[in-house]
N, CA, C and O atoms as a Tinker XYZ file with bonds, in Angstrom:
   520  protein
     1  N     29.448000    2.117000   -4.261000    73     2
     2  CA    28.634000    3.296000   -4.058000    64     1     3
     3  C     28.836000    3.863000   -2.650000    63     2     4     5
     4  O     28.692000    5.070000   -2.450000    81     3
     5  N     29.116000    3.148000   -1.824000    73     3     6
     6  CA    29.128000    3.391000   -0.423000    64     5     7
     7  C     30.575000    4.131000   -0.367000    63     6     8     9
     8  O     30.800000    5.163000    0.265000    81     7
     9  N     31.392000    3.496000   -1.049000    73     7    10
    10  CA    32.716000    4.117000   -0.631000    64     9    11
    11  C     32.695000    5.719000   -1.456000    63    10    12    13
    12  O     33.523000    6.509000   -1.002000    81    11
    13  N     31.951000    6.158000   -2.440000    73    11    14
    14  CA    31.830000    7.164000   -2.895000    64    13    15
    15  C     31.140000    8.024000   -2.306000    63    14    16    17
    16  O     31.264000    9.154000   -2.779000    81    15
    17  N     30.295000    7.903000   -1.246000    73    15    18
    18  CA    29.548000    8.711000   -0.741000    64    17    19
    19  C     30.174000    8.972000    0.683000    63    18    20    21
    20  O     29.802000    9.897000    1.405000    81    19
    21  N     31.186000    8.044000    1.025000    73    19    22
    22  CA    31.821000    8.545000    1.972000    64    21    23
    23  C     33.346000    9.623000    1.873000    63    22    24    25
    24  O     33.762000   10.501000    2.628000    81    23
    25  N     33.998000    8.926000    0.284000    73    23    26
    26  CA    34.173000    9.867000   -0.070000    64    25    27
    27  C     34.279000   11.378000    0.151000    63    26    28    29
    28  O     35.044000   12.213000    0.635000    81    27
    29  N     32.423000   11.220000   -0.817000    73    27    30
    30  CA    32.497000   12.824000   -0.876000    64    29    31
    31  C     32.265000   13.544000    0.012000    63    30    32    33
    32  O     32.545000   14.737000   -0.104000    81    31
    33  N     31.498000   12.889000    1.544000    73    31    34
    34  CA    31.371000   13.208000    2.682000    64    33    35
    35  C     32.583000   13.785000    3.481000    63    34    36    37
    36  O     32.445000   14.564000    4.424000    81    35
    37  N     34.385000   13.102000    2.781000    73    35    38
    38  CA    35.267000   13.248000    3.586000    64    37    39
    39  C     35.761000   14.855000    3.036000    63    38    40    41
    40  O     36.085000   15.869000    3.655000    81    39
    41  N     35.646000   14.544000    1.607000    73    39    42
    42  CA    36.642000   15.957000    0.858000    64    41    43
    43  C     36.279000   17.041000    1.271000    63    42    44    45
    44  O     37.039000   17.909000    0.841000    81    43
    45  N     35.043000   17.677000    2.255000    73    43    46
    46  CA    35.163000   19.164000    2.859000    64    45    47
    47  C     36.014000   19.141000    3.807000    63    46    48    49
    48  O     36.670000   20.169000    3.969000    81    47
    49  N     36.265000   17.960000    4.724000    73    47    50
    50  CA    37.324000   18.230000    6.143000    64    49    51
    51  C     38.686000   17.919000    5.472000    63    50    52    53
    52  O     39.600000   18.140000    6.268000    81    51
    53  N     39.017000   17.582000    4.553000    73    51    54
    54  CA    40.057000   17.378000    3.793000    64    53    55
    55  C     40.687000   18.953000    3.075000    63    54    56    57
    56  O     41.758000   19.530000    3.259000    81    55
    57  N     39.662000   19.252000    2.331000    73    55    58
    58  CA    39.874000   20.511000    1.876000    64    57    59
    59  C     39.937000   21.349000    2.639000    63    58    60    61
    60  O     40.870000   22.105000    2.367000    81    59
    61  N     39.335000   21.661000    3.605000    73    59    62
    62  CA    39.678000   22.634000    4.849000    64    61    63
    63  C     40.667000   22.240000    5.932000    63    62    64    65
    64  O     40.900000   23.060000    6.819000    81    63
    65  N     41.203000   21.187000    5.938000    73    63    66
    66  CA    42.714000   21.300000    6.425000    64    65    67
    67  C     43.819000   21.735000    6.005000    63    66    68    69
    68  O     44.901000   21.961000    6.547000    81    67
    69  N     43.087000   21.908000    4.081000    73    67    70
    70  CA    44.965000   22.180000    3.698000    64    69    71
    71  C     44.404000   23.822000    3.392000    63    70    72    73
    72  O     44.916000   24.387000    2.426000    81    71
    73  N     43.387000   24.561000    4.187000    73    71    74
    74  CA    43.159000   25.635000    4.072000    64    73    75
    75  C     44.603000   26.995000    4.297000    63    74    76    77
    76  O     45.614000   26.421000    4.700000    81    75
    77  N     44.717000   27.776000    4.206000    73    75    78
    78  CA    45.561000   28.658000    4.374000    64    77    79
    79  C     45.560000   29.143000    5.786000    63    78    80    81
    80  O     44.380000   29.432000    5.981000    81    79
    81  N     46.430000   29.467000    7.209000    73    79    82
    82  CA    45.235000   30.462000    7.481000    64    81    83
    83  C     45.809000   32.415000    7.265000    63    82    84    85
    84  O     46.929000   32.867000    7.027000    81    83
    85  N     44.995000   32.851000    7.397000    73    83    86
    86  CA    45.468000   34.744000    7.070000    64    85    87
    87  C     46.497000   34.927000    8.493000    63    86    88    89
    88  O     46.260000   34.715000    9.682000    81    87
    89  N     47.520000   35.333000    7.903000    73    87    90
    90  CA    48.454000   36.156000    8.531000    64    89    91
    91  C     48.094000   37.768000    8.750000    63    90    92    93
    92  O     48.588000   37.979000    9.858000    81    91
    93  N     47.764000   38.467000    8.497000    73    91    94
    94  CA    46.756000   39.684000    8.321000    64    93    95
    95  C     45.492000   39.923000    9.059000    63    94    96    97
    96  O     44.694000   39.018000    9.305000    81    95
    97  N     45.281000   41.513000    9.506000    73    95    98
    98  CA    44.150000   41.883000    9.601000    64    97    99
    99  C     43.335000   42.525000    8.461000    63    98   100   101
   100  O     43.727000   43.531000    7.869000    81    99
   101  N     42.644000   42.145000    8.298000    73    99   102
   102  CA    41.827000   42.860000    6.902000    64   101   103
   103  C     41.006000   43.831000    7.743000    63   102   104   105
   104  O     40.634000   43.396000    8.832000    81   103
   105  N     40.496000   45.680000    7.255000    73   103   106
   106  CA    40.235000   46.046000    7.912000    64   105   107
   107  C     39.150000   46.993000    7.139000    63   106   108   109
   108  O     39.297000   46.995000    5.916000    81   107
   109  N     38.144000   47.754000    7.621000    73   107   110
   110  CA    36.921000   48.478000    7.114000    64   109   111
   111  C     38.035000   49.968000    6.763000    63   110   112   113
   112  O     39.152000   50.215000    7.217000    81   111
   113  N     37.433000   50.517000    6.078000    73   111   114
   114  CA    38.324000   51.859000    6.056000    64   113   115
   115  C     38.299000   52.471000    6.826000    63   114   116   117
   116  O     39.395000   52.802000    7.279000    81   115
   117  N     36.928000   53.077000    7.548000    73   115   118
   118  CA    36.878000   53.542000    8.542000    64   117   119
   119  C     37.992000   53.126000   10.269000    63   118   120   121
   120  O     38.495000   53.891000   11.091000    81   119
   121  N     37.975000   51.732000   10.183000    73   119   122
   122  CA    38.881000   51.364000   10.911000    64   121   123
   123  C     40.500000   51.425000   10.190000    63   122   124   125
   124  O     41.290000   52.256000   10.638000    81   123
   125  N     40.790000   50.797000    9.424000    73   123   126
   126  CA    42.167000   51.554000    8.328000    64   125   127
   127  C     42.847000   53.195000    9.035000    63   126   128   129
   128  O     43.830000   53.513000    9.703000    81   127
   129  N     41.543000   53.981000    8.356000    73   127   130
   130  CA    41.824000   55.394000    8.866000    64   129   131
   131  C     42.210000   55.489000   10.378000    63   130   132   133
   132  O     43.216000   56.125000   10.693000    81   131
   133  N     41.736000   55.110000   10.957000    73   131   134
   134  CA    41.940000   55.462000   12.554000    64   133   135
   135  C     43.233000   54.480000   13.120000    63   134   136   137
   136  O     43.384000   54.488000   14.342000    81   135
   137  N     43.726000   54.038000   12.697000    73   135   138
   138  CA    45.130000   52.572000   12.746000    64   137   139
   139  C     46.063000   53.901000   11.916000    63   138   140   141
   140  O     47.144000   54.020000   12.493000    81   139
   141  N     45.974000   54.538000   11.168000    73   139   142
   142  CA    47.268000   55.040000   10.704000    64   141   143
   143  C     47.310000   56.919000   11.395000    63   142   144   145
   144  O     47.948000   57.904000   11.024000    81   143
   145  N     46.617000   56.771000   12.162000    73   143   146
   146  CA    47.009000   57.931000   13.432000    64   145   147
   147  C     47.891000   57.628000   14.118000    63   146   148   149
   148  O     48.401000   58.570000   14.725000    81   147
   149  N     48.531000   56.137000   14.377000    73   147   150
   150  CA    49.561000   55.835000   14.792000    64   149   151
   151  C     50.847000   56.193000   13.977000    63   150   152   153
   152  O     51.029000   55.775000   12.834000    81   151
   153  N     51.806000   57.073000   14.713000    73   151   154
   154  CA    52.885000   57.424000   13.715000    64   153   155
   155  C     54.007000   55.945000   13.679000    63   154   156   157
   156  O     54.896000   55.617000   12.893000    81   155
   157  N     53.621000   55.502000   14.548000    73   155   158
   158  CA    54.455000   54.213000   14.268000    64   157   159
   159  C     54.303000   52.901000   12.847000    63   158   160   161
   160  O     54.855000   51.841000   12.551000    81   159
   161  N     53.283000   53.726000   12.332000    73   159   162
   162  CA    52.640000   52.666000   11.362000    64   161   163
   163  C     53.187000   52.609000    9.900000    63   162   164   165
   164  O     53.192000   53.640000    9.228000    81   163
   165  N     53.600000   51.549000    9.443000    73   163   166
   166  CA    54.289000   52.333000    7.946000    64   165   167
   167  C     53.382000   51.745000    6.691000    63   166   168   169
   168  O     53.159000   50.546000    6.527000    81   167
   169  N     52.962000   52.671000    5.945000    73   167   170
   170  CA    52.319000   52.500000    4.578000    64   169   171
   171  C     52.499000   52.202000    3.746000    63   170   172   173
   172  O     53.071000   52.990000    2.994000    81   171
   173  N     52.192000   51.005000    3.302000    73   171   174
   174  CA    52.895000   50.383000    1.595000    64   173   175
   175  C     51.395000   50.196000    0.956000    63   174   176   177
   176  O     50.376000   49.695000    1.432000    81   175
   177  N     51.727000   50.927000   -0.573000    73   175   178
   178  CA    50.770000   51.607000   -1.205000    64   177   179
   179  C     51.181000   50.438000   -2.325000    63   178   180   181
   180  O     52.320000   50.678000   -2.725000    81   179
   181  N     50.623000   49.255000   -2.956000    73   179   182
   182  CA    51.105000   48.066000   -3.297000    64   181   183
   183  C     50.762000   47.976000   -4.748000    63   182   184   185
   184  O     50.859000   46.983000   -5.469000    81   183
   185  N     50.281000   49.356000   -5.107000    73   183   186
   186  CA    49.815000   49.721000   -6.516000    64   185   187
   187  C     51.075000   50.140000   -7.301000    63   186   188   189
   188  O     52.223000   50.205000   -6.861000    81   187
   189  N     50.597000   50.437000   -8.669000    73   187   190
   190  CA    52.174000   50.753000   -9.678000    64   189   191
   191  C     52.444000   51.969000   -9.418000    63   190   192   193
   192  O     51.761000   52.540000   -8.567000    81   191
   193  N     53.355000   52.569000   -9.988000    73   191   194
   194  CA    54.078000   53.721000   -9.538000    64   193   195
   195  C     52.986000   55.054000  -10.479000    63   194   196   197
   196  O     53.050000   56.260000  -10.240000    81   195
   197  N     52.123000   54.453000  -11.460000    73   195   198
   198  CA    51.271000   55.390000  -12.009000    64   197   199
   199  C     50.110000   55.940000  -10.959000    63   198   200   201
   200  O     49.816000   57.078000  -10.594000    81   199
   201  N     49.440000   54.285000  -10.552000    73   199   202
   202  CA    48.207000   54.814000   -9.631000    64   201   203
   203  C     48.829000   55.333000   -8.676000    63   202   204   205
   204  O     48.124000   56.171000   -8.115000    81   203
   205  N     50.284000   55.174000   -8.024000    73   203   206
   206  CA    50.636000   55.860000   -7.045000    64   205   207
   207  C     50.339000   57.392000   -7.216000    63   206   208   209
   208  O     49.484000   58.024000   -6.597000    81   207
   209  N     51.338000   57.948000   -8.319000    73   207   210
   210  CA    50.908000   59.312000   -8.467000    64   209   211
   211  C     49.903000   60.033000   -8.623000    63   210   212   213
   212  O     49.818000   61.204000   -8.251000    81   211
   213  N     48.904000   59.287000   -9.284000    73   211   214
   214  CA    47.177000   59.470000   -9.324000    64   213   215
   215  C     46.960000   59.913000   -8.036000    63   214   216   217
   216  O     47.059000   61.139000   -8.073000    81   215
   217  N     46.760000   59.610000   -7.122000    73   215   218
   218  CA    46.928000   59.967000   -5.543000    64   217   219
   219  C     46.752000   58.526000   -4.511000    63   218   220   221
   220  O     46.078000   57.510000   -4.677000    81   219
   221  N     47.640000   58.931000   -3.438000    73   219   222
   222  CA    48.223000   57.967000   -2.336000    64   221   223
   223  C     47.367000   58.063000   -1.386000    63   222   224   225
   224  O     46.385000   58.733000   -1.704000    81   223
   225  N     47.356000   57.468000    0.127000    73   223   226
   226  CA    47.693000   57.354000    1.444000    64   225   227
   227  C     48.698000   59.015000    1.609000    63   226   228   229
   228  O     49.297000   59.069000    0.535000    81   227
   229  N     48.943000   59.800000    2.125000    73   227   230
   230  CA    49.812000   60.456000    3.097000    64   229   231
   231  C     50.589000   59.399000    3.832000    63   230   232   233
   232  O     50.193000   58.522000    4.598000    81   231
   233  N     52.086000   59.775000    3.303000    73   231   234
   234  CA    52.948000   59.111000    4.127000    64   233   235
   235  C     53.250000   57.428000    3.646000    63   234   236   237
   236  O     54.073000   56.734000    4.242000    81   235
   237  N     52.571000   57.014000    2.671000    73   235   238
   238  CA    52.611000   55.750000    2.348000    64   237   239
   239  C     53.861000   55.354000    0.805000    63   238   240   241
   240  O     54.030000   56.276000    0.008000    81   239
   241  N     54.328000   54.513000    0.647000    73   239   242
   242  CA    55.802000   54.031000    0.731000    64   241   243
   243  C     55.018000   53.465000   -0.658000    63   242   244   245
   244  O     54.065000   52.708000   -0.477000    81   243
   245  N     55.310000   53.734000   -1.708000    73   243   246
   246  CA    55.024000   52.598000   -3.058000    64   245   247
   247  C     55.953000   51.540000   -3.476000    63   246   248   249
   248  O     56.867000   51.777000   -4.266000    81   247
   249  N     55.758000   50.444000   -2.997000    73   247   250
   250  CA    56.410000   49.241000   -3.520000    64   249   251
   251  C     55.159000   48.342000   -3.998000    63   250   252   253
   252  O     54.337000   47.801000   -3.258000    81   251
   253  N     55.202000   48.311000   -5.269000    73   251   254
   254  CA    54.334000   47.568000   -6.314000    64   253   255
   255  C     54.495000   46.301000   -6.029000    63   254   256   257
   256  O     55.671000   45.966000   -5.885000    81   255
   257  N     53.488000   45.264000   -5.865000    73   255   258
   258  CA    53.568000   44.395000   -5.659000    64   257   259
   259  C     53.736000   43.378000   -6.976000    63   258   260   261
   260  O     54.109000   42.205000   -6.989000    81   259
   261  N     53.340000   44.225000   -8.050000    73   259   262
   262  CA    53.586000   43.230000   -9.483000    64   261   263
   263  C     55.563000   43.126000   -9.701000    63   262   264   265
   264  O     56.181000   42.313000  -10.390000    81   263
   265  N     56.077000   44.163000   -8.913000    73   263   266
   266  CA    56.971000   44.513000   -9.524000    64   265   267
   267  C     58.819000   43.306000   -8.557000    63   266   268   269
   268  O     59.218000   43.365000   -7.394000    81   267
   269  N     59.325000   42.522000   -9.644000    73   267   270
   270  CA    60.398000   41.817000   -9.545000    64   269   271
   271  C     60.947000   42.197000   -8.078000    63   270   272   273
   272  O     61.212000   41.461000   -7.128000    81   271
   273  N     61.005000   43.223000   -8.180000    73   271   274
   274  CA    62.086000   43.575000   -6.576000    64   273   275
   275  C     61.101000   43.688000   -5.151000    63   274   276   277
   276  O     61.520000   44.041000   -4.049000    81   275
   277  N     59.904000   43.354000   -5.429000    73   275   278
   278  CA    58.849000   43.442000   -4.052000    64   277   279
   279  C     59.228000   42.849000   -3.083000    63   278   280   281
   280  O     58.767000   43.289000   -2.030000    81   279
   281  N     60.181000   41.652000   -2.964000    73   279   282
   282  CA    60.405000   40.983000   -1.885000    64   281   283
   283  C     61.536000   41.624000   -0.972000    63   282   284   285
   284  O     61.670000   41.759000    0.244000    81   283
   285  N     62.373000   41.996000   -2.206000    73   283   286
   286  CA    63.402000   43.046000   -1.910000    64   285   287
   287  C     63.311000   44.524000   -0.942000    63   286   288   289
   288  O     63.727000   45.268000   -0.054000    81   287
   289  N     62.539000   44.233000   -1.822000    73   287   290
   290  CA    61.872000   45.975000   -1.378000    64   289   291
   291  C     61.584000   45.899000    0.049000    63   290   292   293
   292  O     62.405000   46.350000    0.848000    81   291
   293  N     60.351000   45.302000    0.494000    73   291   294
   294  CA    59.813000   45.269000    1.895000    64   293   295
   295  C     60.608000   45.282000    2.768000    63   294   296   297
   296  O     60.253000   45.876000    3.786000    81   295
   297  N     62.049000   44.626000    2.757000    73   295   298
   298  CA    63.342000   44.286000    4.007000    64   297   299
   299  C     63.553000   45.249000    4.079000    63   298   300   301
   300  O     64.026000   45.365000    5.209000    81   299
   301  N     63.544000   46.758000    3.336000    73   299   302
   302  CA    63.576000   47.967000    4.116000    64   301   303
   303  C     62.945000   48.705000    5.064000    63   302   304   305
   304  O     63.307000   49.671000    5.736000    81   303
   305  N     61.329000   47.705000    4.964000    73   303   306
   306  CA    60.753000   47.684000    6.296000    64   305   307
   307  C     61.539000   47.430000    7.408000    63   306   308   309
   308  O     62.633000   46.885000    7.260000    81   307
   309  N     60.951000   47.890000    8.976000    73   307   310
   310  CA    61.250000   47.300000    9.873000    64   309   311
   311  C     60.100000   46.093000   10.376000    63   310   312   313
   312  O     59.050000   46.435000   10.919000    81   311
   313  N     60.304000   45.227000   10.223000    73   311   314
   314  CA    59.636000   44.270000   10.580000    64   313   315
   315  C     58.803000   44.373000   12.018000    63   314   316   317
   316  O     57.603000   44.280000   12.272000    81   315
   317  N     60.106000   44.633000   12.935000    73   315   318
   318  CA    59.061000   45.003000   14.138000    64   317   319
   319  C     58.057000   46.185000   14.441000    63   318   320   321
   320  O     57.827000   46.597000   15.578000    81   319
   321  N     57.623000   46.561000   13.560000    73   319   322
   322  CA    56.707000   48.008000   13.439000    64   321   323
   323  C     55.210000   47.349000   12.865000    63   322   324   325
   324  O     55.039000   46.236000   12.365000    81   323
   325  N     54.441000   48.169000   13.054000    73   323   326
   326  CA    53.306000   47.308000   12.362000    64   325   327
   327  C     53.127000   48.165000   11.049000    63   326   328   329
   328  O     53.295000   49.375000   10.900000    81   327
   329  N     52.769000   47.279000   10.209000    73   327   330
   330  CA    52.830000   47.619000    8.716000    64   329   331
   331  C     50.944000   47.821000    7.814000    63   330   332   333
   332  O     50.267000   46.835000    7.523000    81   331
   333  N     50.582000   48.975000    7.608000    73   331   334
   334  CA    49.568000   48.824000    6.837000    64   333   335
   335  C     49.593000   48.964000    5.198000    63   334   336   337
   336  O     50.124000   49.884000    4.576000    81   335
   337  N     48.740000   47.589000    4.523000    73   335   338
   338  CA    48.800000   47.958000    2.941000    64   337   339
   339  C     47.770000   47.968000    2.426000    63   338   340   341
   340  O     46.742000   47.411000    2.811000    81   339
   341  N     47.911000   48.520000    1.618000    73   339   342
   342  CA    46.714000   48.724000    0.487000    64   341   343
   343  C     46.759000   48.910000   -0.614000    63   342   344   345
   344  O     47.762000   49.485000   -1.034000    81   343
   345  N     45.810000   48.551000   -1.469000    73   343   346
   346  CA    46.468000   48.812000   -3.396000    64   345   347
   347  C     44.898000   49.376000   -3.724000    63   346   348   349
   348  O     44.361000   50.008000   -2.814000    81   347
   349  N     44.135000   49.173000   -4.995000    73   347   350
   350  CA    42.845000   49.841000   -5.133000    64   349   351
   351  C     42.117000   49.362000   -4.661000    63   350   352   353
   352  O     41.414000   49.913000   -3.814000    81   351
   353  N     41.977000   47.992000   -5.061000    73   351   354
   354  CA    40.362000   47.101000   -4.627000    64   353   355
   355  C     40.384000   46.274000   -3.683000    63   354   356   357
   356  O     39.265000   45.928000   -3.304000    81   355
   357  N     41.623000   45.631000   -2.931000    73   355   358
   358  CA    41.687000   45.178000   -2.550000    64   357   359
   359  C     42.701000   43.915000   -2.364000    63   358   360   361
   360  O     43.233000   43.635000   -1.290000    81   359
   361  N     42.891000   43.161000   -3.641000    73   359   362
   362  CA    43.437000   42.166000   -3.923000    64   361   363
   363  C     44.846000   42.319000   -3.924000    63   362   364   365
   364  O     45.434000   41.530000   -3.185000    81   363
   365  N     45.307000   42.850000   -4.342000    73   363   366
   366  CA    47.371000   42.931000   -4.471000    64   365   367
   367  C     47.064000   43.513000   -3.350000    63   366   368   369
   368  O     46.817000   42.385000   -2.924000    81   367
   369  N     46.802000   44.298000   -2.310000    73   367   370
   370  CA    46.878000   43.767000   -0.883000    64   369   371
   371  C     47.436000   43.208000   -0.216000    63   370   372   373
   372  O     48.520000   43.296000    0.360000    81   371
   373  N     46.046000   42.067000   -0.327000    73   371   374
   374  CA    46.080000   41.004000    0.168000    64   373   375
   375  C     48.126000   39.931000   -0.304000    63   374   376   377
   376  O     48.945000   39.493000    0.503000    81   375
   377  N     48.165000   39.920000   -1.642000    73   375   378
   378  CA    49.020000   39.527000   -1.625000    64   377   379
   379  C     49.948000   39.995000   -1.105000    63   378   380   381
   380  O     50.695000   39.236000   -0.488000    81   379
   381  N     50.228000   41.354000   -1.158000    73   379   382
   382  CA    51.256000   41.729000   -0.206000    64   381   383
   383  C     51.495000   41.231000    1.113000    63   382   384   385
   384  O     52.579000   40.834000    1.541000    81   383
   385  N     49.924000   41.298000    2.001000    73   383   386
   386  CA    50.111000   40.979000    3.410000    64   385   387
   387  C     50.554000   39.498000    3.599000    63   386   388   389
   388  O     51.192000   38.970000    4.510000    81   387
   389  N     50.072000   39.045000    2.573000    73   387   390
   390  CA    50.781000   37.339000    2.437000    64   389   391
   391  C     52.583000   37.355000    2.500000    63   390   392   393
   392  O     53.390000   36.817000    3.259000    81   391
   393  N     52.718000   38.238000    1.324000    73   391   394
   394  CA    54.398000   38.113000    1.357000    64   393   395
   395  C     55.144000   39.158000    2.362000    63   394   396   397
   396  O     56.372000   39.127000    2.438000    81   395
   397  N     54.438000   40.013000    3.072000    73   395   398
   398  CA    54.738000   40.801000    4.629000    64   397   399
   399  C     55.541000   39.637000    5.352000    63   398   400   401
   400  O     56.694000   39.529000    5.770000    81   399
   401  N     54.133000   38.599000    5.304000    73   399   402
   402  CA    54.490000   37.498000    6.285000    64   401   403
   403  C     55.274000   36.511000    6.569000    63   402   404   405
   404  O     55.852000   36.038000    7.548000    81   403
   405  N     55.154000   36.332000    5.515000    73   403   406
   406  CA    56.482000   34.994000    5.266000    64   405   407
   407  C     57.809000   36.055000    5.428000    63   406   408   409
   408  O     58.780000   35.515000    5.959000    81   407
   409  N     57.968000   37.282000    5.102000    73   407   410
   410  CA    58.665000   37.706000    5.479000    64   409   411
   411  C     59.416000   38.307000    6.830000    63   410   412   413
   412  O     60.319000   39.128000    6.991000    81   411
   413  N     58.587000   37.481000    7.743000    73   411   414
   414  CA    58.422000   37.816000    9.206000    64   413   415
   415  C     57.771000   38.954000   10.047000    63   414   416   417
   416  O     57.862000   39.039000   11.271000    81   415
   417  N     57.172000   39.726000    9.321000    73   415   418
   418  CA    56.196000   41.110000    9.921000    64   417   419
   419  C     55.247000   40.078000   10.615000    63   418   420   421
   420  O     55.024000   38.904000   10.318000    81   419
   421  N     54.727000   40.894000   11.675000    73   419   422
   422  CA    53.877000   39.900000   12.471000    64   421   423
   423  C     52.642000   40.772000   12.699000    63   422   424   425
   424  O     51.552000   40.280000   12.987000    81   423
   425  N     52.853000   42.091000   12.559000    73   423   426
   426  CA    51.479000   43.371000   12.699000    64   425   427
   427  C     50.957000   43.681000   11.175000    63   426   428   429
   428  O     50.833000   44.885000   10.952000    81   427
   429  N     50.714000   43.034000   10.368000    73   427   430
   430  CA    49.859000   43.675000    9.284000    64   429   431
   431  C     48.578000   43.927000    9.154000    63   430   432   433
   432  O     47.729000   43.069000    9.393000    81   431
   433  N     48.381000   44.755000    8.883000    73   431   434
   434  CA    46.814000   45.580000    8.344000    64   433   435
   435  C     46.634000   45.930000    6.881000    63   434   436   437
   436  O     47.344000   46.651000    6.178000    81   435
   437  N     45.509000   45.251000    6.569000    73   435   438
   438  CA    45.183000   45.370000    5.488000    64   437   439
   439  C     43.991000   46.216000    4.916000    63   438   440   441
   440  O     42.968000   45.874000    5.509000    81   439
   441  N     43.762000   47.096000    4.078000    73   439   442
   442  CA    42.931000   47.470000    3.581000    64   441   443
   443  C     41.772000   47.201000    2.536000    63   442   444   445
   444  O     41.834000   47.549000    1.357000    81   443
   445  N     40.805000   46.598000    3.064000    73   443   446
   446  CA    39.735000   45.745000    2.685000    64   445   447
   447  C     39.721000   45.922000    1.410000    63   446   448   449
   448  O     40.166000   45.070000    0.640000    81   447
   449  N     39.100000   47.290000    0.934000    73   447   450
   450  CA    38.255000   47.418000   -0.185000    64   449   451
   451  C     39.047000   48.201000   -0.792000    63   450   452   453
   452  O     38.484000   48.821000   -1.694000    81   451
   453  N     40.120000   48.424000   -0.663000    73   451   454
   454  CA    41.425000   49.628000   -1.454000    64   453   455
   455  C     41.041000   50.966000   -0.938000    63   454   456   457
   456  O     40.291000   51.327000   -0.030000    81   455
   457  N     41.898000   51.683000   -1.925000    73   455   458
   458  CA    41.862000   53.022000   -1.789000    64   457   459
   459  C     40.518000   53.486000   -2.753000    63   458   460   461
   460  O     39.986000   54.594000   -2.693000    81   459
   461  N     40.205000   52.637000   -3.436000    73   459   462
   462  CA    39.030000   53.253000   -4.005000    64   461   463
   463  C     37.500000   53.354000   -2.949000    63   462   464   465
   464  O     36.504000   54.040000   -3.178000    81   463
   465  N     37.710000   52.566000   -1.951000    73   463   466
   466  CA    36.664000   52.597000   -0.868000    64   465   467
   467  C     37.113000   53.919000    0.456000    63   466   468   469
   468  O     36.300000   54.510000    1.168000    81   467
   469  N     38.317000   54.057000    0.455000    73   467   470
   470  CA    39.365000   55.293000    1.071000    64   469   471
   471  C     38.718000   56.270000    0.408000    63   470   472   473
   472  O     37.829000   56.691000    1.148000    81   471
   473  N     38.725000   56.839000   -0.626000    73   471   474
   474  CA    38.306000   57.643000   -1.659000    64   473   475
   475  C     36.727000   58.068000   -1.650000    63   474   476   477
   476  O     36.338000   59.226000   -1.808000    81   475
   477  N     35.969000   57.050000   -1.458000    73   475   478
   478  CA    34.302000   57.005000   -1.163000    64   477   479
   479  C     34.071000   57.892000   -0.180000    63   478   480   481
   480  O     33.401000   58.924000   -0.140000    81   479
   481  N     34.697000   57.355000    0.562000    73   479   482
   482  CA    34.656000   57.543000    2.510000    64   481   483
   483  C     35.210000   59.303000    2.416000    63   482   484   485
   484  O     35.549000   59.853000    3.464000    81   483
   485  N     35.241000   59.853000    1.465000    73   483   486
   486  CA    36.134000   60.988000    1.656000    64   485   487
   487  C     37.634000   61.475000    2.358000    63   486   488   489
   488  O     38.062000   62.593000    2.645000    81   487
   489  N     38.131000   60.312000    2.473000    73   487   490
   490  CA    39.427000   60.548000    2.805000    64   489   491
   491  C     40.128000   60.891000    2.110000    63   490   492   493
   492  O     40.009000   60.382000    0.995000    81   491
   493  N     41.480000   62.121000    2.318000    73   491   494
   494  CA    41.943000   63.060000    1.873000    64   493   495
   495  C     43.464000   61.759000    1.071000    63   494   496   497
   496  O     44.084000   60.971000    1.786000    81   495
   497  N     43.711000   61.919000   -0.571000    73   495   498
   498  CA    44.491000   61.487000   -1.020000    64   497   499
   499  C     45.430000   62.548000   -1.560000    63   498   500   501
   500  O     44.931000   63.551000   -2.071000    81   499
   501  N     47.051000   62.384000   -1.478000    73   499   502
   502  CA    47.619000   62.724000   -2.286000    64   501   503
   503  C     48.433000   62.884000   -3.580000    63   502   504   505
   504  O     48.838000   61.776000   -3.932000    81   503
   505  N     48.651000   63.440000   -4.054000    73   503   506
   506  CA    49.064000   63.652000   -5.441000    64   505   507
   507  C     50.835000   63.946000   -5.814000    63   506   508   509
   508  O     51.334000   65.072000   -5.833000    81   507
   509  N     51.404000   62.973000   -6.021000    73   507   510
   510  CA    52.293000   63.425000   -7.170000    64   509   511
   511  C     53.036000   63.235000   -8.170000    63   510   512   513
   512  O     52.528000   62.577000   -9.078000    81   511
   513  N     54.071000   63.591000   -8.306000    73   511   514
   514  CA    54.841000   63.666000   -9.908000    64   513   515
   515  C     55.733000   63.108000  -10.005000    63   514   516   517
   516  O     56.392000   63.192000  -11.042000    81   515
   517  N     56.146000   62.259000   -8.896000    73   515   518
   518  CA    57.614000   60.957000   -8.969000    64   517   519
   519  C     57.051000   59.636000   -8.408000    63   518   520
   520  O     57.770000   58.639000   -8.338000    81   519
């Protein structure tokens, strides 16, 4: 009994060592918006090429993150630039900024709550047909 209770005492510092840690800034939109006044900043819009056309970011780069060639894709980044992404809600994001990293980008910004929280906030999206 004793050894079970020490145990279970051990498995939180156990489990939080083999924690991850974020390579990424995750960011409020309001802060998002004001980070891509920088013209140095490049936009990957990490949604499919449909919600892309639904409307974007201005200036933002669609490489789908569901999609086979994503890893591919990003090396047309410049790595040394800082990179902001975003998809709707949040989550393919996040994965992106994960695979940013391992890909050696070292400035990523992430967009918390997607473009659907972009959208709330009244920020201006665009629209188109490719």
């Amino acid at each position: 009994m004793k050894k079970l209770i020490f145990l279970m005492m051990l498995l939180p510092f156990v489990l939080g060592g083999c924690a991850q840690k974020k390579n990424y800034q995750s960011m409020t939109t309001p802060e998002f918006q004001k980070l891509l006044s920088d013209d140095a900043i490049q936009i990957v819009d990490a949604r499919t090429p449909q919600e892309y056309r639904d409307g974007h970011i201005e200036k933002a780069v669609n490489m789908d993150i569901k999609d086979v060639n994503f890893d591919k894709q990003i090396q047309e980044l410049d790595s040394d630039k800082p990179v902001a992404v975003y998809c709707k809600g949040g989550v393919r994001s996040k994965k992106a900024a994960d695979k940013l990293a391992k890909a050696g980008f070292k400035k990523i910004y992430d967009l918390d709550k997607g473009i659907n929280d972009w959208i709330e906030h009244n920020y201006p999206v665009v629209k188109s047909e490719k």
